[in-house]
ROVEX-240093 format. One record per residue (C-alpha): y, z, x; residue number from 1; residue in three letters. Coordinates in steps of 0.2 Angstrom, whole numbers, m for minus. Example, Ala and Ser with C-alpha at 12.3 -4.5 7.8 and 13.67 -1.06 7.14 Angstrom:
// ROVEX-240093
@yy: m22 zz: 39 xx: 62 resi: 1 resn: ala
@yy: m5 zz: 36 xx: 68 resi: 2 resn: ser
***
This chain:
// ROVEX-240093
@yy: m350 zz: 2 xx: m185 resi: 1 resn: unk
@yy: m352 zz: 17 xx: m175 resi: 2 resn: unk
@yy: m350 zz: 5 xx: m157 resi: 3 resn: unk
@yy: m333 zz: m1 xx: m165 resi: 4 resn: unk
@yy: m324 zz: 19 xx: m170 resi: 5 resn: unk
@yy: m331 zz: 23 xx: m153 resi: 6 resn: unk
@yy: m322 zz: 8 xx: m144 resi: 7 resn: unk
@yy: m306 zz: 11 xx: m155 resi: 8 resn: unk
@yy: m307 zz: 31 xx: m151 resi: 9 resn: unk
@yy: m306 zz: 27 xx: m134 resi: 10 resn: unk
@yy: m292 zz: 16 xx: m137 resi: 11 resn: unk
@yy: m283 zz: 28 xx: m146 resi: 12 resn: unk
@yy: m285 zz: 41 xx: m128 resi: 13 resn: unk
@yy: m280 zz: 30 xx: m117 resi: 14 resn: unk
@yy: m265 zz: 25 xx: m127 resi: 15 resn: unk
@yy: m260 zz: 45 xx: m129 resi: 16 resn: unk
@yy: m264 zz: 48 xx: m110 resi: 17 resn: unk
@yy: m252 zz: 33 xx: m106 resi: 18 resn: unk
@yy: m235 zz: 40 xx: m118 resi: 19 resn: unk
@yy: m241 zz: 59 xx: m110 resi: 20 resn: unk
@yy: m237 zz: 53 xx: m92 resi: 21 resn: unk
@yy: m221 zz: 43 xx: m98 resi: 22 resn: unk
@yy: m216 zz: 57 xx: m108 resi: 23 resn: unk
@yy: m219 zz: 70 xx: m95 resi: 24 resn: unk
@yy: m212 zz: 59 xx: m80 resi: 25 resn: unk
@yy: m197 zz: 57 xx: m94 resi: 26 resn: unk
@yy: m194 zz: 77 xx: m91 resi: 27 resn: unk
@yy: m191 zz: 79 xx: m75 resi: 28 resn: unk
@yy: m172 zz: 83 xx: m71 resi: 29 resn: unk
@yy: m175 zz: 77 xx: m51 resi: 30 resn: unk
@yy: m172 zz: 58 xx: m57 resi: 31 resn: unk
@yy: m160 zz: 49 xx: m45 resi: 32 resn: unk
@yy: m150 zz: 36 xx: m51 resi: 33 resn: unk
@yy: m141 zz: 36 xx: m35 resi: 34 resn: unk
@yy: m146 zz: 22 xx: m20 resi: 35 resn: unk
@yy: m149 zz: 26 xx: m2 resi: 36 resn: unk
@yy: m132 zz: 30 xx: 4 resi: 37 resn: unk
@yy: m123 zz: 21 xx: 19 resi: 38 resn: unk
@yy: m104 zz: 24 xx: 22 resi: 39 resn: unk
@yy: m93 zz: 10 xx: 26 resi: 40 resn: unk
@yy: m76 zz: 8 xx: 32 resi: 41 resn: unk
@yy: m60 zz: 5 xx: 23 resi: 42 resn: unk
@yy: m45 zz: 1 xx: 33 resi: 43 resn: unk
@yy: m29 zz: m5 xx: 30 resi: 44 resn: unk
@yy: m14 zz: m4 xx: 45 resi: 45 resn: unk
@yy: 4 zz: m16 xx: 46 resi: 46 resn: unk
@yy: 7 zz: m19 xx: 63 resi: 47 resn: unk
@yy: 30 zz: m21 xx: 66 resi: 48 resn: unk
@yy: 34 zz: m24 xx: 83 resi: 49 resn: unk
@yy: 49 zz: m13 xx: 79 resi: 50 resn: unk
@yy: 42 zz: 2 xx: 76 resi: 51 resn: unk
@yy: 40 zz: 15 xx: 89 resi: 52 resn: unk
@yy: 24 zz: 22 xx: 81 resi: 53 resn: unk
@yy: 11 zz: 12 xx: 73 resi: 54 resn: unk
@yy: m2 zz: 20 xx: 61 resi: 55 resn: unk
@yy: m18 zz: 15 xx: 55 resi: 56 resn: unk
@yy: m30 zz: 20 xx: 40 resi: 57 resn: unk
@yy: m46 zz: 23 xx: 40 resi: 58 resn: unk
@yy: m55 zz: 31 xx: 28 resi: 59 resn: unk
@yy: m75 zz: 30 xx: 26 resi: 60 resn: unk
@yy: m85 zz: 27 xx: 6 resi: 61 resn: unk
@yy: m93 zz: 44 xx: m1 resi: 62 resn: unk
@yy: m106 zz: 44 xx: m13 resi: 63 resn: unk
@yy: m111 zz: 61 xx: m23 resi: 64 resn: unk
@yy: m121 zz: 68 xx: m37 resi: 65 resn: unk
@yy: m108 zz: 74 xx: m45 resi: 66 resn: unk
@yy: m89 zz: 70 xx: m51 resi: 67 resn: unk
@yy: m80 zz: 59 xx: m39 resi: 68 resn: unk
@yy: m64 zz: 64 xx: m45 resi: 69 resn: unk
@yy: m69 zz: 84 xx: m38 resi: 70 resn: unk
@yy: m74 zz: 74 xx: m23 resi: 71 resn: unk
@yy: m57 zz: 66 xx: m19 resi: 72 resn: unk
@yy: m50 zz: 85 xx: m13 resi: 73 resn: unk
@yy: m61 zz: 87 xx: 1 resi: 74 resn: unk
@yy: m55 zz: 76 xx: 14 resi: 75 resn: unk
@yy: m69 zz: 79 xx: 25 resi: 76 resn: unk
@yy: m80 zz: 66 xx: 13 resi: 77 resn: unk
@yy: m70 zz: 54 xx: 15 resi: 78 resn: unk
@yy: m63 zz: 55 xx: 33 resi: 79 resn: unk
@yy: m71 zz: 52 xx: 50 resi: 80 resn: unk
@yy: m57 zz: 64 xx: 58 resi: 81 resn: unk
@yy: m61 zz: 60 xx: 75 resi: 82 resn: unk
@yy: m79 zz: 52 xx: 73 resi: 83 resn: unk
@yy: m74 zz: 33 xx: 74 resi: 84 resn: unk
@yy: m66 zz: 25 xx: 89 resi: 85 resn: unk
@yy: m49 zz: 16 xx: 82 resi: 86 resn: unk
@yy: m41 zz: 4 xx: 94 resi: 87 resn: unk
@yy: m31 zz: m12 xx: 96 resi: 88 resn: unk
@yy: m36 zz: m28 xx: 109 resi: 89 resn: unk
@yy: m20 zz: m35 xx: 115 resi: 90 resn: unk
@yy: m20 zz: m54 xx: 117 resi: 91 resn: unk
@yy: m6 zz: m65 xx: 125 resi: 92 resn: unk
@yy: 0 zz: m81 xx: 115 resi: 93 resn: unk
@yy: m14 zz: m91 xx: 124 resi: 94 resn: unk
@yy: m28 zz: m79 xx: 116 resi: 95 resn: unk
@yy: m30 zz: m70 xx: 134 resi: 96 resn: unk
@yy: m35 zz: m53 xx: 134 resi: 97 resn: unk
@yy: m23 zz: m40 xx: 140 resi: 98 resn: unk
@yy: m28 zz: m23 xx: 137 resi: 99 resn: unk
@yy: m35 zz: m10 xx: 125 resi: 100 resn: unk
@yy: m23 zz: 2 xx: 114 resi: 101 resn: unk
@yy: m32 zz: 18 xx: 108 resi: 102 resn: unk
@yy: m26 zz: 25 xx: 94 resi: 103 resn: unk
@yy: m28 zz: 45 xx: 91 resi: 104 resn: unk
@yy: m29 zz: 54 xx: 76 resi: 105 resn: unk
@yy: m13 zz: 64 xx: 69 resi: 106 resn: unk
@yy: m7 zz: 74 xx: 52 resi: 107 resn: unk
@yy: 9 zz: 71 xx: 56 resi: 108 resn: unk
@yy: 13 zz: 59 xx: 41 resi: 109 resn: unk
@yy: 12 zz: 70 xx: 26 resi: 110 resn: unk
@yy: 3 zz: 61 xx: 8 resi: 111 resn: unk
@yy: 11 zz: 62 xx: m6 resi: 112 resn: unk
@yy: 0 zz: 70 xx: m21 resi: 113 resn: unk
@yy: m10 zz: 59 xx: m30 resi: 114 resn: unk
@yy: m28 zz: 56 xx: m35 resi: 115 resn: unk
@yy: m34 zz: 61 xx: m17 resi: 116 resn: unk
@yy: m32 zz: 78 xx: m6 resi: 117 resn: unk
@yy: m12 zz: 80 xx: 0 resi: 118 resn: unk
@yy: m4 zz: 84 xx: 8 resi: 119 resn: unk
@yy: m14 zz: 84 xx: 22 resi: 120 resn: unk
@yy: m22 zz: 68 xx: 29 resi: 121 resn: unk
@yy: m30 zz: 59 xx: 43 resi: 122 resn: unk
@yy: m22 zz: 43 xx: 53 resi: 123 resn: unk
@yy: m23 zz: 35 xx: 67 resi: 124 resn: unk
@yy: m7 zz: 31 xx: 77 resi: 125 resn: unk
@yy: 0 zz: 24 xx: 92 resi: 126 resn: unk
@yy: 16 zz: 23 xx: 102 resi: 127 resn: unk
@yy: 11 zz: 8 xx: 113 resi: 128 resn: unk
@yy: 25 zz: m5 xx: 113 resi: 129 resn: unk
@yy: 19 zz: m21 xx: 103 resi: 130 resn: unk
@yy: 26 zz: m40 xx: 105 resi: 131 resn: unk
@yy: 31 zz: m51 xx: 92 resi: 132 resn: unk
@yy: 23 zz: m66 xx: 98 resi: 133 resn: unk
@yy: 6 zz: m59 xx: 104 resi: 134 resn: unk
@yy: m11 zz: m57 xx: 93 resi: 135 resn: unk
@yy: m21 zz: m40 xx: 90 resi: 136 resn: unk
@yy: m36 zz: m37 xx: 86 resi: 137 resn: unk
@yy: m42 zz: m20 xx: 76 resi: 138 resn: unk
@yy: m59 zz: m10 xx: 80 resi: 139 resn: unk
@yy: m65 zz: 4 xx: 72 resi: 140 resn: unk
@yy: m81 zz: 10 xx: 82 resi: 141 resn: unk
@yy: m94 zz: 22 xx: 73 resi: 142 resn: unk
@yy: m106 zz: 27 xx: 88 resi: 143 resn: unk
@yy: m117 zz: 39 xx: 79 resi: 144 resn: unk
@yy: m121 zz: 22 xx: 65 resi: 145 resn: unk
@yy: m118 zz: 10 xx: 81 resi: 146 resn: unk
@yy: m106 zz: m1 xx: 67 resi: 147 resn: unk
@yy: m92 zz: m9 xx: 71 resi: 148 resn: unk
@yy: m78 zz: m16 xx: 61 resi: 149 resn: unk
@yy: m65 zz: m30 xx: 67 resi: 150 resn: unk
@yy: m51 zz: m40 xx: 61 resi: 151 resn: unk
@yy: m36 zz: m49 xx: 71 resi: 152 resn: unk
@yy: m18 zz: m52 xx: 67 resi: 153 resn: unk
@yy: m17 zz: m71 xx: 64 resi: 154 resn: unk
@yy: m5 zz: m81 xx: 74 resi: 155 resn: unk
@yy: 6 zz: m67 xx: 83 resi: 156 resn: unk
@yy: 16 zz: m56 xx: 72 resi: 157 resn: unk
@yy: 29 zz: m59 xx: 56 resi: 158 resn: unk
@yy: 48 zz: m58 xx: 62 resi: 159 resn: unk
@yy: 60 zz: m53 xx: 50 resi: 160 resn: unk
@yy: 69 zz: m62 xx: 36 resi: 161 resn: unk
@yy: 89 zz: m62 xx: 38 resi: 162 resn: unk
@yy: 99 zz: m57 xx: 22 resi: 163 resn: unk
@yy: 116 zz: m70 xx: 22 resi: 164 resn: unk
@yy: 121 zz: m66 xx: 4 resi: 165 resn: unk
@yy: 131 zz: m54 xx: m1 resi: 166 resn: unk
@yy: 142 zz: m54 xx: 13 resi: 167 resn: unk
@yy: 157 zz: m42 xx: 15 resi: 168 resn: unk
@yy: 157 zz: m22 xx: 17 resi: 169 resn: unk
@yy: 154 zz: m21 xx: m4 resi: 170 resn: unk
@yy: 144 zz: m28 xx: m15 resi: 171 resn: unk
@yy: 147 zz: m37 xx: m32 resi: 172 resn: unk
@yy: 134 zz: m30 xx: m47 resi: 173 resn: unk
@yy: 139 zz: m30 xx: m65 resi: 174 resn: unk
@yy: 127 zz: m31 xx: m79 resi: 175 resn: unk
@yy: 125 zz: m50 xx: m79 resi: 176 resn: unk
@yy: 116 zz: m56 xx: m63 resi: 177 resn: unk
@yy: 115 zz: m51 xx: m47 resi: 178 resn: unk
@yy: 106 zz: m61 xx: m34 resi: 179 resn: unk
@yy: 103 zz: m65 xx: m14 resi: 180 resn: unk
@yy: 101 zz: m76 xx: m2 resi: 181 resn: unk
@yy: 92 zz: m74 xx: 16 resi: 182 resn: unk
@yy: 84 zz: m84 xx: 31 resi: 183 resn: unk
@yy: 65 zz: m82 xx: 34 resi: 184 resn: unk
@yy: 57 zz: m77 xx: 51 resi: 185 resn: unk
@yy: 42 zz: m84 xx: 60 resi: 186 resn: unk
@yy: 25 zz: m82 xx: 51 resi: 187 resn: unk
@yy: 35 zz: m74 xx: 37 resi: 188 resn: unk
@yy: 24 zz: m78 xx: 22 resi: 189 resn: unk
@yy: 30 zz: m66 xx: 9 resi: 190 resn: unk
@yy: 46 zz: m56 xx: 9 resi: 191 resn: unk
@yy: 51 zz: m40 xx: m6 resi: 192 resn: unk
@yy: 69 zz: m36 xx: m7 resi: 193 resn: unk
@yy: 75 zz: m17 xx: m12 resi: 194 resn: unk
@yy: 93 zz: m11 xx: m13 resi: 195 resn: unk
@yy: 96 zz: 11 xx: m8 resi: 196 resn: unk
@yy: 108 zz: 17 xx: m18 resi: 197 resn: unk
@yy: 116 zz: 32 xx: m9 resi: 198 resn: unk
@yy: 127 zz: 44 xx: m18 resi: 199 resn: unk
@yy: 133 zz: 62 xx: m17 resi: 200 resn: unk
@yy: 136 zz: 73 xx: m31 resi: 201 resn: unk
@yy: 151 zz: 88 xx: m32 resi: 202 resn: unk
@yy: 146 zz: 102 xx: m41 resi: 203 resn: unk
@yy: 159 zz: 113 xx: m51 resi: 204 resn: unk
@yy: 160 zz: 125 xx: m37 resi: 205 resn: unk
@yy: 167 zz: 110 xx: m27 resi: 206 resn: unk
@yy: 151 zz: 110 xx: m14 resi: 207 resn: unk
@yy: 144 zz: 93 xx: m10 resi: 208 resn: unk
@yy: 128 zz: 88 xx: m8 resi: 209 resn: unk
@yy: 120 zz: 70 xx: m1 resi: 210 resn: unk
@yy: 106 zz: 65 xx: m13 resi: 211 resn: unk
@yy: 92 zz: 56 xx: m10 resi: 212 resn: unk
@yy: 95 zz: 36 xx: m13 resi: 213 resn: unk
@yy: 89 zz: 26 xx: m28 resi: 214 resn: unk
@yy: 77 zz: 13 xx: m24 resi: 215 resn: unk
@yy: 78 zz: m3 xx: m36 resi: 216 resn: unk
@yy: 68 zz: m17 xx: m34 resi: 217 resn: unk
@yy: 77 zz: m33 xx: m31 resi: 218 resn: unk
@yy: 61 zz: m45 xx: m32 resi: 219 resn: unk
@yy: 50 zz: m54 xx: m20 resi: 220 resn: unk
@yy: 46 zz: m71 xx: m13 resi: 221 resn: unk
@yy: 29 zz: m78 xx: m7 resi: 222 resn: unk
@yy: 25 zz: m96 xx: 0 resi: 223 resn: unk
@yy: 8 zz: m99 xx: 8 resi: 224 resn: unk
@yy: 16 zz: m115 xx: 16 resi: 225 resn: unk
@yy: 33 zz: m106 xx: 25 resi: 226 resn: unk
@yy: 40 zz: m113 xx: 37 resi: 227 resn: unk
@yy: 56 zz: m103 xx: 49 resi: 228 resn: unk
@yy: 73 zz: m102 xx: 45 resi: 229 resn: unk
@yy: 68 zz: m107 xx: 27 resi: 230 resn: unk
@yy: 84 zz: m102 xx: 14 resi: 231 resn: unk
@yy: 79 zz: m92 xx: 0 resi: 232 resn: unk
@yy: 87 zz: m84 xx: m16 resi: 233 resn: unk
@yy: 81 zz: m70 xx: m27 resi: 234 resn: unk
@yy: 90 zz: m69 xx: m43 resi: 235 resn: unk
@yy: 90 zz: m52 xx: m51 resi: 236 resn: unk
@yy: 95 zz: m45 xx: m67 resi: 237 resn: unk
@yy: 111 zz: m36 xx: m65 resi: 238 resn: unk
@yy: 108 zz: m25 xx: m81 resi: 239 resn: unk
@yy: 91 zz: m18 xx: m72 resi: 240 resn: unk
@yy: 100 zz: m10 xx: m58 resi: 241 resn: unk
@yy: 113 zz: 1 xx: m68 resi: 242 resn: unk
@yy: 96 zz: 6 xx: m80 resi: 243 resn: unk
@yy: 87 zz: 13 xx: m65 resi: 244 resn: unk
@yy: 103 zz: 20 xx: m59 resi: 245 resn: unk
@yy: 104 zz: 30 xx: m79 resi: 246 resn: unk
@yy: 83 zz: 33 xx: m74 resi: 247 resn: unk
@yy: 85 zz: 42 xx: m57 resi: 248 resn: unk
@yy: 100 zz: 51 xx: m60 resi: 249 resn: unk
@yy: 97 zz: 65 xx: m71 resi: 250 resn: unk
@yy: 111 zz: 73 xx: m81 resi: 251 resn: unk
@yy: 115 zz: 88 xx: m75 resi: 252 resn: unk
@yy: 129 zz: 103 xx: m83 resi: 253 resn: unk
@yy: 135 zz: 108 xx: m65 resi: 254 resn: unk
@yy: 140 zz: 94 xx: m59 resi: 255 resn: unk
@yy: 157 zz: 89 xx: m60 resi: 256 resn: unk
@yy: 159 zz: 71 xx: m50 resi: 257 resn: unk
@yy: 146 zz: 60 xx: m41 resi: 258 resn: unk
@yy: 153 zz: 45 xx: m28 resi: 259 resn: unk
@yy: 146 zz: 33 xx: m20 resi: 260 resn: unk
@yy: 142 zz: 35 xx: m1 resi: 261 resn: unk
@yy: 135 zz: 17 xx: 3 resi: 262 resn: unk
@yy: 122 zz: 4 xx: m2 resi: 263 resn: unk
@yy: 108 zz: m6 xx: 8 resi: 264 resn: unk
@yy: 98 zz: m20 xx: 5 resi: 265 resn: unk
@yy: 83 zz: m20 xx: 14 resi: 266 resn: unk
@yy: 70 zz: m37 xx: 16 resi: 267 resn: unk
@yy: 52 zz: m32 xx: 21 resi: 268 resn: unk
@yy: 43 zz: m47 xx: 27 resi: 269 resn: unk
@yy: 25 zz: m48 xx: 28 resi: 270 resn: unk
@yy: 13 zz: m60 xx: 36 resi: 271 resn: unk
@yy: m2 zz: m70 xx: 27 resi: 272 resn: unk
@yy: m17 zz: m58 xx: 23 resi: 273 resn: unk
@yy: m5 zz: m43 xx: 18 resi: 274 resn: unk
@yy: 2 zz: m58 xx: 6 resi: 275 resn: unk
@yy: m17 zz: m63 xx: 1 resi: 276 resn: unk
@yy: m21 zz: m45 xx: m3 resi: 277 resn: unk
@yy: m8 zz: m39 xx: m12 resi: 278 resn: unk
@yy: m12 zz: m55 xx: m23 resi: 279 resn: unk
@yy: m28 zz: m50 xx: m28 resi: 280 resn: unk
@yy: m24 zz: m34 xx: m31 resi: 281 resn: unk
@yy: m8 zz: m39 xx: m42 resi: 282 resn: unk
@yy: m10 zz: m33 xx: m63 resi: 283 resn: unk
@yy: m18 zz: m47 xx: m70 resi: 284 resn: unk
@yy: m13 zz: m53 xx: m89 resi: 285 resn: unk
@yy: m30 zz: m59 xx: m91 resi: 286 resn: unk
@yy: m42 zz: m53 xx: m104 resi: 287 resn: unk
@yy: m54 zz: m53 xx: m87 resi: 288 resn: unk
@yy: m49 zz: m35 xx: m79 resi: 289 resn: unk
@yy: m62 zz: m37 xx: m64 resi: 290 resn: unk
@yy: m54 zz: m40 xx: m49 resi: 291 resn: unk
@yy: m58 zz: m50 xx: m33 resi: 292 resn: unk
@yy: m62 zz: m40 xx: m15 resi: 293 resn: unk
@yy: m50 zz: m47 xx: m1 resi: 294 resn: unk
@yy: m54 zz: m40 xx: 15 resi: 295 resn: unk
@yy: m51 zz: m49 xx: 33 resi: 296 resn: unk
@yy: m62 zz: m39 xx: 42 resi: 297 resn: unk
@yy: m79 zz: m42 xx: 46 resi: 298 resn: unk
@yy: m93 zz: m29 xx: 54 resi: 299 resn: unk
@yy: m110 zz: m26 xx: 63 resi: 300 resn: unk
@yy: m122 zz: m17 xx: 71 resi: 301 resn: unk
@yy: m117 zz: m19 xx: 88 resi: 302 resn: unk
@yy: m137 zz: m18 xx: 95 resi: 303 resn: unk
@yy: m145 zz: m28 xx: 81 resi: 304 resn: unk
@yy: m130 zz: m38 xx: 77 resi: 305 resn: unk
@yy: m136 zz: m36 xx: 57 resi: 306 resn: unk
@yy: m120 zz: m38 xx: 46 resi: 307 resn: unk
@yy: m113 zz: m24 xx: 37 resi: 308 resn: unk
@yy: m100 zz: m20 xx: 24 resi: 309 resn: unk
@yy: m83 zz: m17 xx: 26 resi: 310 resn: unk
@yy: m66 zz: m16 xx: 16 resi: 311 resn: unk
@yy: m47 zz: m17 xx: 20 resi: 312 resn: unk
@yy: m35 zz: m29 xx: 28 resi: 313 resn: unk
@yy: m25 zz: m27 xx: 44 resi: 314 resn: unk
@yy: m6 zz: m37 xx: 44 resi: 315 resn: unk
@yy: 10 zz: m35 xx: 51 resi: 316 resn: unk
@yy: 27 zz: m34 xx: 43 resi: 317 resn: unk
@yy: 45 zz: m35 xx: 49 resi: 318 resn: unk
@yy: 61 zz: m27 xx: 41 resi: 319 resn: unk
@yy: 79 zz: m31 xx: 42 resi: 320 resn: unk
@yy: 95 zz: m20 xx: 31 resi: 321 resn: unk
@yy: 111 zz: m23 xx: 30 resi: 322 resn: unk
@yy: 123 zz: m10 xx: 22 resi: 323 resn: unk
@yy: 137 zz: m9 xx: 12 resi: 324 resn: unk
@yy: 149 zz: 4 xx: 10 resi: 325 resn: unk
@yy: 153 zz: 2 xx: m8 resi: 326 resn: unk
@yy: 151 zz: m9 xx: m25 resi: 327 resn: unk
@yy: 163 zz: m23 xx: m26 resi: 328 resn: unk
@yy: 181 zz: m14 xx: m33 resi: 329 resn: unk
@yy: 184 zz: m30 xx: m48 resi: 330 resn: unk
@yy: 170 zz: m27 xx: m60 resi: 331 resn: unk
@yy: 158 zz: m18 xx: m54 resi: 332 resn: unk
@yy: 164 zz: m2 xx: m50 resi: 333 resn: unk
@yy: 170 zz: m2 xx: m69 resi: 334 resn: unk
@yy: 152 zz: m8 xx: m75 resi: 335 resn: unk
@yy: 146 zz: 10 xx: m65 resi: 336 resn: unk
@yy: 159 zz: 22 xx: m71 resi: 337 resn: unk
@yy: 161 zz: 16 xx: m89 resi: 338 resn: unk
@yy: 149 zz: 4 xx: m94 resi: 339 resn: unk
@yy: 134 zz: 6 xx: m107 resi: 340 resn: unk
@yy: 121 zz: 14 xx: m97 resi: 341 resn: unk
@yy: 131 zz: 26 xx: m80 resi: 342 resn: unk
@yy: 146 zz: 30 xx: m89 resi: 343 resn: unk
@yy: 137 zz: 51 xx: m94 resi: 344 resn: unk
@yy: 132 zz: 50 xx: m74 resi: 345 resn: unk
@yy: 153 zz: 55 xx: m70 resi: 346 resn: unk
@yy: 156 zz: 40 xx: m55 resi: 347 resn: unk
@yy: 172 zz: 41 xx: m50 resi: 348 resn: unk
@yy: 179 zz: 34 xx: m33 resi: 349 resn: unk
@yy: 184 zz: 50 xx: m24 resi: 350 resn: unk
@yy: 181 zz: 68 xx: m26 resi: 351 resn: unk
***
C-alpha cells in the first residue's frame, strides 16, 4: 500500500510540474505569431505605344506587429523608392533583343486618397518611345536580396479598337437605349467603353465656369478568341446615362443655366493578361468570396536560381475617342432639359 501512494504522489508531481511550465510559458507576452518575414514584389504597369510616358508600379509586401491599416500611411514600408532596379528588355517581332529601357523613380503622378498614404507616391516611369508590334519584357531587380522578378508582353502590344457607331457631330441618347458599335485592333482581347460628358455651368452673376466631365460607363467586351477588325456592339441603357447625369450634378442656388460643351466616347483596349486579371479579380456572386491570385510574372534568386514569390501583371492597352459636340437636337436634348431625372439640373441650349 505504501509502494502504490508513493508511485501515485509522484505521479501527481510530475503532472503539476508539467501544467506549471505550460502555464508559465502560457504568460509570456514575447509570443510571435508572425513568420520569418521576406518582402516580395507587387507590380502591375500597361504598356500604350501612344503614350509619351510610360509608368510602372512597384510596391514591395510589409509585415508588422501591429495594425496594418496604421501601416498603410508610411510609404517607406511599402516602397523600395530607389532600391529595386526597374527596367524594360526591348524585343523586335522576331524575339531579338534590341536594348534595355531604365526606368526612374518620379512623384510626379499624385494618388488619390484612399486606404494607403496620398498623395504622395513612388513610380517608376519612362519616356522611351515604344512600338506597337514589338515585345517587352519587365524586370525589377533587388541587389541587396539578389531577386528578380520578370514578365513579358505577349505577342507585341494591343492597337486600338475603332468606334463606327454613332457617327455625326451629335449623339442620339434618350431614356430608352443607347448603343455602339466599333472595330477591334490587333491583340485586342478586351475593350471598356466610357462616354465624358462636358458642360459648363452660368451662375447668376453671369460668370462661366467649365466643369469637370461626367464619366458614365458604357459597358465592356471581352473575347479570349479576338480576332482584328472584328465588329462589335455594346448596348446600353439609355435611362442609366441621364441617372448619373441627376448623380454628378449637384443642385446648386447659384446657378442659373448649365450647357452642354461636347461629349466623347472613349474605347480602352486591353491585351490578354490585363483581360485575365481583371477576371479574377471581378465581384463574384458566389457564396465562395476567396479569390483566385493571377499574376504573369515569375522570380528568382539570380545566384541560386531558388524560386521566389511574386504578384502583379504587366499588359498594354490602346485608346481611341471620338467626340461630339452635342446630343442629338430630336429627342434627346428634350430627354436632358425636361425629362424625369435632369429637368432640376436647368440644361438649356445657350446661355
Amino acid at each position: 500500500m505504501k509502494g502504490y501512494l508513493e508511485k501515485r504522489i509522484k505521479k501527481v508531481a510530475i503532472l503539476v510540474l508539467l501544467v506549471g511550465l505550460i502555464l508559465c510559458e502560457a504568460c509570456k507576452n514575447d509570443f510571435s505569431v508572425n513568420a520569418d518575414y521576406e518582402d516580395f514584389p507587387i507590380i502591375y504597369g500597361l504598356l500604350d505605344a501612344a503614350d509619351s510616358i510610360h509608368y510602372v508600379k512597384v510596391f514591395k509586401s510589409f509585415l508588422v506587429p501591429y495594425d496594418a491599416n496604421q501601416a498603410t500611411k508610411d510609404l517607406h514600408l511599402y516602397s523600395y523608392i530607389d532600391s529595386v532596379e526597374t527596367y524594360l528588355e526591348e524585343y523586335d517581332a522576331n524575339n531579338q533583343y534590341i536594348r534595355r529601357i531604365d526606368l526612374d523613380t518620379t512623384t510626379a503622378v499624385p494618388k488619390d486618397s484612399g486606404l494607403f498614404s496620398y498623395p504622395l507616391q513612388i513610380v517608376y516611369q519612362t519616356n522611351a518611345t515604344i512600338k506597337t508590334d514589338y515585345k517587352y519584357k519587365l524586370c525589377v531587380f533587388n541587389p541587396y536580396t539578389r531577386k528578380i522578378a520578370e514578365s513579358t508582353t505577349n505577342m507585341g502590344l494591343t492597337e486600338a479598337a475603332r468606334l463606327s457607331k454613332p457617327l455625326g457631330n451629335e449623339v442620339s441618347i434618350t431614356d430608352r437605349t443607347f448603343s455602339i458599335e466599333f472595330y477591334t485592333g490587333k491583340r485586342n482581347y478586351g475593350c471598356y467603353a466610357v462616354l465624358y460628358f462636358y458642360y459648363s455651368e452660368q451662375y447668376k452673376d453671369n460668370t462661366v465656369q467649365s466643369m469637370s466631365p461626367v464619366r458614365i460607363s458604357l459597358g465592356e467586351y471581352t473575347d479570349p478568341n479576338q480576332t482584328a477588325a472584328q465588329k462589335v456592339a455594346i448596348n446600353s441603357d439609355g435611362k442609366y446615362f441621364f441617372e448619373m447625369l441627376a448623380k454628378n450634378i449637384k443642385d446648386d442656388n447659384n446657378v442659373k443655366a448649365r450647357r452642354v460643351d461636347s461629349l466623347e466616347i472613349a474605347l480602352y483596349s486591353v491585351g490578354a493578361d490585363f483581360m485575365y486579371y481583371r477576371l479574377a479579380n471581378t465581384p463574384t456572386s458566389s457564396i465562395n468570396q476567396q479569390r483566385m491570385e493571377y499574376t504573369n510574372f515569375k522570380a528568382k534568386n539570380i545566384d541560386t536560381e531558388e524560386n521566389k514569390f511574386v504578384l502583379g501583371v504587366i499588359s498594354s492597352r490602346a485608346s481611341s475617342s471620338v467626340k461630339y459636340s452635342n446630343l442629338h437636337y430630336n429627342g434627346s436634348r428634350d430627354s436632358l432639359f425636361n425629362g424625369r431625372f435632369t429637368k432640376h439640373l436647368k440644361f438649356t441650349n445657350v446661355f
